[in-house]
C-alpha positions in Angstrom: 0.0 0.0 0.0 1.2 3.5 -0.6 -0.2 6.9 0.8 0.7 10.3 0.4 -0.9 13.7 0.8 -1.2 17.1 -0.8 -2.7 20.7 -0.2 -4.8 21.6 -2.6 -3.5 25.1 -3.8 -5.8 26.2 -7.0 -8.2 28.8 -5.7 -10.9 26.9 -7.3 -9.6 23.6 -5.4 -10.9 20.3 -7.5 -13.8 21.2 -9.3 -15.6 19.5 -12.3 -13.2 19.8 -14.9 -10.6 19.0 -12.4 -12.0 15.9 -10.7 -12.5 14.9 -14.3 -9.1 15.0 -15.6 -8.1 13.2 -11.7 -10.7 10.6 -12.7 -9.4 10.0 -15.9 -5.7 10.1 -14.9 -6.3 7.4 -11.8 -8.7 4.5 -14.6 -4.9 4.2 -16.1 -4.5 1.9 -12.9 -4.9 -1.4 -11.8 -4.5 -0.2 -8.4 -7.5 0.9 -5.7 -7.0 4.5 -5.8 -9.0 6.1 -3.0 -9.3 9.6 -2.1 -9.8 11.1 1.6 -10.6 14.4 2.6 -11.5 14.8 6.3 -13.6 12.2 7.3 -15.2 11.0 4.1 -13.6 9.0 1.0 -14.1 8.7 -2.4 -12.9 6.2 -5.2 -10.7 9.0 -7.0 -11.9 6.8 -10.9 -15.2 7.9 -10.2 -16.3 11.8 -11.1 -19.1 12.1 -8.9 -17.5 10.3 -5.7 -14.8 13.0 -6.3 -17.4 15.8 -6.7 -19.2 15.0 -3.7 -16.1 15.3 -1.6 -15.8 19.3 -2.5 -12.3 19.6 -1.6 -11.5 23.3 -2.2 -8.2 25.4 -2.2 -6.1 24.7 1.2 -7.9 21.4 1.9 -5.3 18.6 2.8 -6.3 15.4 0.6 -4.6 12.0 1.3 -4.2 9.3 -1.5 -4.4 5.8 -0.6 -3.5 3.2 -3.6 -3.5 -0.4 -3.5 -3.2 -3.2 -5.8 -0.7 -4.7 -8.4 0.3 -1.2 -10.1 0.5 1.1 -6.9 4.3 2.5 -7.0 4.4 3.6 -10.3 0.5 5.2 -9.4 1.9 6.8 -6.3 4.5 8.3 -8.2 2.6 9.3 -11.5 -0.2 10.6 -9.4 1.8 12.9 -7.0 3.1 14.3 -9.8 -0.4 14.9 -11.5 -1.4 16.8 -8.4 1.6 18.9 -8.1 1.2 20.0 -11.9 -2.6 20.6 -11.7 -3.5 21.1 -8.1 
């Protein structure tokens, strides 16, 4: 299993378009790729899981992957975030 976290820095924080591109980024994977924020969870390969979570700028999100694929997710991911986040 691999984890990490990020702040969410775009003032907009993940909105459609966003959670979109997240969604389509994380199908790539094999791997369970959830996302937390707080105390609720979403599977990040689903758009409206990831909508419903309404993570906005300066929230702290944390990425939980699992499954066959998950370093190379973790890594590919984190970087995704960094770029677009």
């Amino acid at each position: 299993m691999e984890t990490f976290d990020f702040k969410v820095r775009v003032p907009i924080g993940i909105h459609v378009r966003n959670a979109l591109m997240l969604s389509q980024k994380t199908a790539q994977y094999q791997s369970d790729i959830i996302l937390c924020r707080e105390n609720r969870s979403a599977n990040a390969k689903r758009l409206m899981e990831l909508m419903i979570l309404r993570v906005r700028c300066g929230d702290e999100i944390h990425f939980t992957i699992e499954g066959p694929d998950e370093k190379k997710a973790c890594q590919e991911i984190k970087e995704f975030c960094e770029k677009n986040f």
